[in-house]
N, C-alpha and C positions, 0 to 999 in steps of 0.2 A: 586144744588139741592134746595129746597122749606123749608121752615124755620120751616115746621110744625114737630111738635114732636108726639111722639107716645107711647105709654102709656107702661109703663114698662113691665108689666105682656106680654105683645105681643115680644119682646124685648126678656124674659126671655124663652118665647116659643123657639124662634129662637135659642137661646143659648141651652137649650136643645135636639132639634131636631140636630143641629150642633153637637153634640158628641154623640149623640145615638148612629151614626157607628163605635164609636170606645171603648165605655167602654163593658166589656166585665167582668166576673165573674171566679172566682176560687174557691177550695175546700181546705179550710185551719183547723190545729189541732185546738181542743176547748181549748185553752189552756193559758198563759198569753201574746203571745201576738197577741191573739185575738183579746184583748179589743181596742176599739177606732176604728174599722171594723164594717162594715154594712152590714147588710141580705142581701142576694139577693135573698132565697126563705125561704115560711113556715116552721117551722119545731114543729113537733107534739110530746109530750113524748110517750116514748115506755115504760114508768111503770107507775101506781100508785107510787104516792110519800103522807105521808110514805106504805112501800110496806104490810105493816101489822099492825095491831093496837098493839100499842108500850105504856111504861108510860110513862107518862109525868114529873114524880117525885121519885126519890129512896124511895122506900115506900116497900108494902106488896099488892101483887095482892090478889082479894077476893070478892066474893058474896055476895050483899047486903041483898040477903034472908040468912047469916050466921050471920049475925050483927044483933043488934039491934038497936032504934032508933038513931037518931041522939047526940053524945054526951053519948052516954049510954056506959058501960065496957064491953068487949069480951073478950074471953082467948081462940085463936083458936092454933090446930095443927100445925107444922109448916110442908113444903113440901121444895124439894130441892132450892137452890135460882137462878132464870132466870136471867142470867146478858146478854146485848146487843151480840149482836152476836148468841145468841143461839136458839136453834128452840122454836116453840113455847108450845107443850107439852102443858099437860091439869092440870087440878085445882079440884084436891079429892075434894067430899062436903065435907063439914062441914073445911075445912081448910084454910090455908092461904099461899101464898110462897114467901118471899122477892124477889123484883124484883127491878132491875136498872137502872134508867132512857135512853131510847131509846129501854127498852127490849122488846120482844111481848108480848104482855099479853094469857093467858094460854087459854085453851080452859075449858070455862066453871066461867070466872072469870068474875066481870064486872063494875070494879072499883078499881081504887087503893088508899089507905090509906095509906100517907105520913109517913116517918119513925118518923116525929117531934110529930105525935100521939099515938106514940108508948109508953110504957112502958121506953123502952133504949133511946128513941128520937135520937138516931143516930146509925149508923153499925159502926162496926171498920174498921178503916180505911186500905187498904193493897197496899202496892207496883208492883201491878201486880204480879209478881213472885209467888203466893199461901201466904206469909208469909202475917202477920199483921206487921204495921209502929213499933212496938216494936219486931218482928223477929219470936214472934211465928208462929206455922204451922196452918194456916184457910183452915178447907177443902174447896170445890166448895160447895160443898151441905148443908154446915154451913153458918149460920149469925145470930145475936142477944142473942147467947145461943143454937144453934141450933147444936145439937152433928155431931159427924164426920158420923156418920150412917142416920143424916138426922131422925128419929125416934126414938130417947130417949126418956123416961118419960119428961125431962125436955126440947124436942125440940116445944118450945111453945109460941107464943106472946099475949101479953096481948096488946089491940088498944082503945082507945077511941077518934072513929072517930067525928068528926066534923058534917060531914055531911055524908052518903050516898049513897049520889044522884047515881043514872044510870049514866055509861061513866065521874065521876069524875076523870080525872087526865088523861082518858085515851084520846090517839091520835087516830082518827078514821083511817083507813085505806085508802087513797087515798084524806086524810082531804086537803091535799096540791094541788096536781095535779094526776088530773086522765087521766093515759092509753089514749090514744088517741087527747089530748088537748092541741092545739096550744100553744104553749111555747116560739116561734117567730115569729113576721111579718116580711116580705120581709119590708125593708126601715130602720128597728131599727137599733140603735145605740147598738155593743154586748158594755156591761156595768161589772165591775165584779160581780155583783148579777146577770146579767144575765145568763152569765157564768159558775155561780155557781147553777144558777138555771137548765140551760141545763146538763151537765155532770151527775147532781142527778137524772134525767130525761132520762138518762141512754144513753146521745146521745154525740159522741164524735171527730164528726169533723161537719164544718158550709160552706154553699155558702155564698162567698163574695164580694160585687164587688172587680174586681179586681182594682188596684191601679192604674192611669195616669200616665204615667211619662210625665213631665212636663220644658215646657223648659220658665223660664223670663228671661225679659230682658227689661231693662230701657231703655230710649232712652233721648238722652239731651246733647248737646256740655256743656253742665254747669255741668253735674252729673260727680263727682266722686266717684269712689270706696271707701271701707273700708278703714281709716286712724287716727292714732292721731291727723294729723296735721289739722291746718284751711284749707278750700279750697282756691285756689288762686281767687282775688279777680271775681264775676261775679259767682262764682262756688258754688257746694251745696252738702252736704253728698248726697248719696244714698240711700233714704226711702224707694223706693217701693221694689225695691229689696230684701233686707232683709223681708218686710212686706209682700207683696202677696208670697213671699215664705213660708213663715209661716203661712197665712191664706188662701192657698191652701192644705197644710201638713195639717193643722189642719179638712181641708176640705171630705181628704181622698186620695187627689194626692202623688206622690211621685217626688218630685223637684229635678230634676237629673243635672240641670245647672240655676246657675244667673247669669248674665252679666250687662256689658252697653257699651251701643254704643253713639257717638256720631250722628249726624242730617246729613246723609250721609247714602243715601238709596242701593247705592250699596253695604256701608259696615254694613249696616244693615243685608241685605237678603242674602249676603253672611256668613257673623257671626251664623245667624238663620237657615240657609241649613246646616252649617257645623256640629253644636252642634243638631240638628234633626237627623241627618245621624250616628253620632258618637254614641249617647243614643237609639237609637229607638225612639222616643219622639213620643208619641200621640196627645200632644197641646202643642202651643203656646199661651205665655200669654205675652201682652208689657203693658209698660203704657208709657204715651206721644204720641204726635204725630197726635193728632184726632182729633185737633179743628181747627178753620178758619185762624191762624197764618200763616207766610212765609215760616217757617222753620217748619212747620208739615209732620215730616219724613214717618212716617207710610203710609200718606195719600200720598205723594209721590213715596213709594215704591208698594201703588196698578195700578202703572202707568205700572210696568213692568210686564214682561212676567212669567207667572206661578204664580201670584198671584191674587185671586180673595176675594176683601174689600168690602164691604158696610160699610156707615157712618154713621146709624140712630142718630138723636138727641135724647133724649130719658127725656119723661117727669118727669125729677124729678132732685133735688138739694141736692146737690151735685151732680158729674156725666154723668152732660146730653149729653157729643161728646163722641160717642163709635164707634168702630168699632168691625166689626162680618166675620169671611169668611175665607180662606183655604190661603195654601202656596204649593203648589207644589213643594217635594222634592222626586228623583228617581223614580217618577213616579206612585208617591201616595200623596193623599190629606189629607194635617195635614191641623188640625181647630186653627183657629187663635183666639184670643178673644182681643182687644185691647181696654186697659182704657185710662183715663184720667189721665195726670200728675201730678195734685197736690194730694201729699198724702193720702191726706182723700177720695177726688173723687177714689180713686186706691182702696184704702182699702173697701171703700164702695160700688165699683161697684164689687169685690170677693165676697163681703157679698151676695149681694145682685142678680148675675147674676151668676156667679161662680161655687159658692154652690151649686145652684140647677140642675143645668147643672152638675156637677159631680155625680151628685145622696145622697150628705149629705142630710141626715136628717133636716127637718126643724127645724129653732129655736122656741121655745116655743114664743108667742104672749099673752101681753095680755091690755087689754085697761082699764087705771090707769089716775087720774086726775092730771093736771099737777101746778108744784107748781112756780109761778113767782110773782117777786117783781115788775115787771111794762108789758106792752102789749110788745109784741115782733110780728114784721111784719113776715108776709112770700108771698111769690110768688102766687098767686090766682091760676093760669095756670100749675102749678106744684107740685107736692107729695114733699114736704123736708121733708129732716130726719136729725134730731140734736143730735148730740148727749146727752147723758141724763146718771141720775144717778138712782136706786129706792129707794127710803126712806125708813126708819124702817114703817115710815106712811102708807103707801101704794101709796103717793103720787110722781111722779117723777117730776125729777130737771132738767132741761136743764145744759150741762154744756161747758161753752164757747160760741163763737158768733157761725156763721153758715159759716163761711168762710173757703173753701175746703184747704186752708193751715195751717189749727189750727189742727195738730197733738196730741201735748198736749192733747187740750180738748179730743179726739178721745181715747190718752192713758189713762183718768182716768174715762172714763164710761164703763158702766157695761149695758147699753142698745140704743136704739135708737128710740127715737120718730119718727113717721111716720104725718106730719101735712098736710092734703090732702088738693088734688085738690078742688078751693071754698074756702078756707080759708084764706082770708085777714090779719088777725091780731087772733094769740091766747093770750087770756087771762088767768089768775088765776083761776083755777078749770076747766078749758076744758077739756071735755077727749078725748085721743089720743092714739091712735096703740101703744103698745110698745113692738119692739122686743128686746129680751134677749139675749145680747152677753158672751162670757165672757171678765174677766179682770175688772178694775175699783181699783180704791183705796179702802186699806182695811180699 
């Protein structure tokens, strides 16, 4: 094939359109573990939120035509007291009725006067039960001195309001979300304020994509498994593994097997038929195997029958030998997606092709000047992405060289410089793309 490269975003098309046929959506409870699940459609509240105009403060509901001006003394009637929960009932003139914060305000009232401007500056406090925190009996229709009958001579508050504005303290009815208003997009991340925002919006289950199940698998006569020990010489833990495991999970997949195989294509796509067949598996993800070396197992396993690879090189750095295309197991096409071996290429071609092909939510982006102690080359012909840090400044830090097996560097950023195609050399203060991962040193 031809040396030419091809621009990522074309690349990421193919990776998408590749799993379109198989991601698929469900109907899950709004509940905890909701969170960390994506929309797959609109969803609109079925109430006003709040559903009624409620106080804002334990105070005294009341009429600013029974007040005087601002700061001036009253001595109003008192009426039964509205505490949350109860209906809303109306507001004699010339009176007042203590009301409890979230209660509805009465009909006919239109403002509430904080209990701190009261006469008493507080209610007595009660254990739920009817008693007061000292054991006495409080009726319902009592507070501040307000007798058991609710109309005693002495059932009366004396207020010197502050202010009397129109709608002091109170919550307007639907101030939050009104009946009919999109409360989700198809694509969001459920978050738990969103969660808690839908449920209050009266809606109690969510379409979501449903989850991949996912099958990696390393590839490397050198890679060994999970161990204490050193590898034997020649030999190398197992990165990707663990890692695109986890920033596919993180992605929205569900990783139902890791492996490693060594560079041995029959016991590759046998290994990968068998753990397909065993899970259901929807994809396949490897890394290795995808560049111009002898021993590029992948690339030798699209030699055989039932597997259809393409090789794109793909314009950017880290990353550039990928492979894209199907596995043929029982007579159905799983979508294969195959990275690059060195860790950072692995992890960064999930970030970066993956993601968006599973349907996560993008990362937030945002373009920040970059902070360096001397010029740093890049690839003219190519997009790199460095990894980086963000400063309290707003300025980001490169951190580490650009070399696809600096891991480290990779574990202690918290973003990724984007330094595009035409860029010979950036300097101190350039500004540059920068996406927001998580992770980084605290």
């Amino acid at each position: 094939m031809s040396g030419e490269r091809i621009p990522l975003a074309d690349h990421v098309a193919d990776a998408v359109a590749l799993l379109a046929g198989v991601r698929t959506t469900e109907v899950i409870a709004l509940d905890g573990a909701a969170t960390g699940r994506v929309a797959a459609a609109e969803l609109r509240s079925r109430v006003d939120v709040p559903g009624a105009d409620n106080s804002q403060m334990d105070g005294y509901a009341a009429s600013a035509a029974d007040l005087g001006g601002d700061g001036e003394e009253v001595t109003l009637p008192l009426g039964d007291v509205i505490a949350a929960g109860d209906a809303p009932g109306t507001l004699a003139p010339g009176t007042a009725r203590a009301i409890m914060t979230g209660a509805p305000i009465p009909g006919g009232a239109d403002l509430v006067i904080p209990v701190e401007e009261s006469a008493a500056g507080r209610f007595a406090p009660t254990d739920g039960s009817g008693r007061s925190a000292d054991g006495d009996e409080v009726d319902r229709g009592a507070a501040d001195g307000v007798a058991a009958d609710g109309r005693a001579a002495d059932a009366t508050v004396t207020l010197t309001p502050t202010s009397t504005a129109f709608g002091r303290f109170v919550r307007p009815r639907g101030s939050d979300t009104r009946a009919g208003d999109t409360v989700l997009r198809e694509g969001r991340l459920l978050t738990p304020a969103r969660i808690a925002h839908l449920a209050v919006c009266g809606l109690r289950d969510v379409e979501v994509e449903a989850r991949l199940r996912v099958i990696v698998l390393s590839t490397g006569s050198e890679v060994t498994g999970p161990s204490a020990d050193a590898p034997a010489p020649g030999g190398v833990h197992d990165a990707n593994g663990p890692g695109l495991a986890a920033a596919l999970t993180e992605a929205g997949a569900e990783v139902v097997h890791v492996g490693a195989v060594r560079d041995d294509a029959d016991v590759l796509l046998g290994h990968l038929r068998e753990q397909v067949a065993r899970h259901d598996a929807d994809l396949v993800v490897t890394s290795g195997g995808v560049s111009q070396g002898a021993f590029e197992v992948v690339r030798h396993a699209a030699a055989h029958r039932g597997v259809t690879l393409a090789f794109p090189t793909v314009a950017m750095q880290p990353g550039g030998p990928q492979g894209i295309g199907t596995l043929e197991v029982d007579g159905r096409r799983v979508p294969w997606l195959a990275f690059p071996g060195n860790p950072v290429s692995a992890l960064l071609s999930c970030e970066l092709i993956a993601r968006p092909a599973l349907g996560a939510p993008p990362r937030r982006r945002l373009h920040l000047p970059v902070q360096l102690e001397a010029d740093e080359p890049s690839p003219s012909r190519l997009d790199q992405y460095r990894r980086a840090r963000v400063l309290p400044s707003g300025r980001v830090r490169l951190v580490g060289g650009p070399s696809s097996h600096l891991i480290g560097g990779y574990a202690a950023a918290d973003a990724l410089a984007r330094i595009p195609v035409g860029t010979a050399t950036l300097r101190d203060g350039d500004m540059v793309e920068t996406l927001l991962i998580p992770g980084g040193d605290a």
